[in-house]
C-alpha positions in Angstrom: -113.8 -3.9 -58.0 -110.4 -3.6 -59.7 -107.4 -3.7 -57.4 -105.4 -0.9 -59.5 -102.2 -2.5 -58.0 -102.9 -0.7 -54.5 -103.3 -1.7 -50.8 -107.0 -1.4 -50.2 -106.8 1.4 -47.8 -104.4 3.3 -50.5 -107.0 2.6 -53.0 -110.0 3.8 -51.3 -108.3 6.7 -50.5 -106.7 7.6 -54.3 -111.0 7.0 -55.5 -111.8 9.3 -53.2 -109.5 12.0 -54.2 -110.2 11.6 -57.3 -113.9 11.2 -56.9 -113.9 14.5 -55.2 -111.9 16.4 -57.7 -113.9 15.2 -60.9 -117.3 16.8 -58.5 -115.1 20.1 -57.8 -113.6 21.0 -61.5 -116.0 18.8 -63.8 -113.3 17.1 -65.9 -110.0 15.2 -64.8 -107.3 13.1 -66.4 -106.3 9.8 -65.4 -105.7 6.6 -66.5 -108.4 4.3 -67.8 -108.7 1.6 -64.9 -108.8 4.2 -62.3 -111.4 6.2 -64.7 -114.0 2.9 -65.0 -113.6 2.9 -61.1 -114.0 6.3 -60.4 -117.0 6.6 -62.4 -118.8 4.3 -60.7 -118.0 6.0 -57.3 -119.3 9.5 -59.3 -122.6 8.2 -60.5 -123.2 6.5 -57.0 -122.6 10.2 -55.3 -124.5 12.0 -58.0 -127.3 9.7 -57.7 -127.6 10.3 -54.1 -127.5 13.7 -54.4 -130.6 13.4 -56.1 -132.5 12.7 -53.2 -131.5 15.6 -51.5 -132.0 14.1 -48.0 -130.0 14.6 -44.8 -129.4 10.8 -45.1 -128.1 11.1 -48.8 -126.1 14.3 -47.6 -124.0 12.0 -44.5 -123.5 9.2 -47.1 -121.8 11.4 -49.9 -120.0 13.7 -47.1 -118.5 9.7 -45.7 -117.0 9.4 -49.9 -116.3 12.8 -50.5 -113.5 14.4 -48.1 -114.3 18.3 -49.3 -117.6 20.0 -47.7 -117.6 23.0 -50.3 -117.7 20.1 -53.2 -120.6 18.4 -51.5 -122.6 21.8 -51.4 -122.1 22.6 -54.9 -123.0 18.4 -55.5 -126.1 19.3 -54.4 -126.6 22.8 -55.2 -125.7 23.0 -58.2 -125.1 19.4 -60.2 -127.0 17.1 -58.8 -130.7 19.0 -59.7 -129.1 19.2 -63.3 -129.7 15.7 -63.9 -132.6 15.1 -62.1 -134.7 14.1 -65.0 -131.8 11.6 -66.4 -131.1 8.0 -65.0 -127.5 7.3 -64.8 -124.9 8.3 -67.6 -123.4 11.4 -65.4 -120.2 10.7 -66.2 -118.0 10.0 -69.9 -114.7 8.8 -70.1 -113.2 9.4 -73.7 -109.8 7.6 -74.0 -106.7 10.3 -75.5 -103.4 7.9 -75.9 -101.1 6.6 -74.1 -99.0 8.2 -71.4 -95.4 9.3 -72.0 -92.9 7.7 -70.4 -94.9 4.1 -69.7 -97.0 3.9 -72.2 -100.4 3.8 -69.7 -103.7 4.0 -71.8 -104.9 7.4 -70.2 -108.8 9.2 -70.5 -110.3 12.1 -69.7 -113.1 11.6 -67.3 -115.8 14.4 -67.4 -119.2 15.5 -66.2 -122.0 15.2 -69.1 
């Protein structure tokens, strides 16, 4: 796990926010570090979703911090991949950032 220049409990925290608001609008921008991290955390959550347990439900609604997002995880985008094994998630890189020059990507649901 990349330390993204953060206290752990600050970077837990900014992977969840940003875990949960790539599941609520589809598509976020952010730099590429934090990307790679947070689509790991993303595939994990989708993947649970999958099962579509009680189990899987507690263990995504411990990640994801909005309730509404979790329903629609499992409502709605989790039975659209249930046929495909991983790959949820791209990352395409646009440029760097303006004012420090930060490589940044767009991080979106396939």
């Amino acid at each position: 796990m990349r330390k993204l220049g953060r206290p752990s409990g600050h970077r837990k925290m900014m992977l969840r926010n940003l875990t949960t608001d790539l599941l609520k609008y589809g598509r976020i921008e952010t730099t590429e570090t934090r990307a790679k991290e947070v689509r790991r955390m993303a595939e994990k959550m989708i993947t649970l979703a999958k099962k579509d347990d009680l189990a899987a439900r507690r263990l995504v609604l411990a990640e994801v911090l909005d309730e509404t997002t979790v329903k629609n995880l499992f409502d709605n985008i989790a039975p659209k991949y249930k046929d495909q094994n991983g790959g949820y998630v791209r990352i395409t890189k646009v440029g760097p950032r303006q004012g420090d020059a930060a490589p940044k990507a767009i991080l979106e649901l396939v």
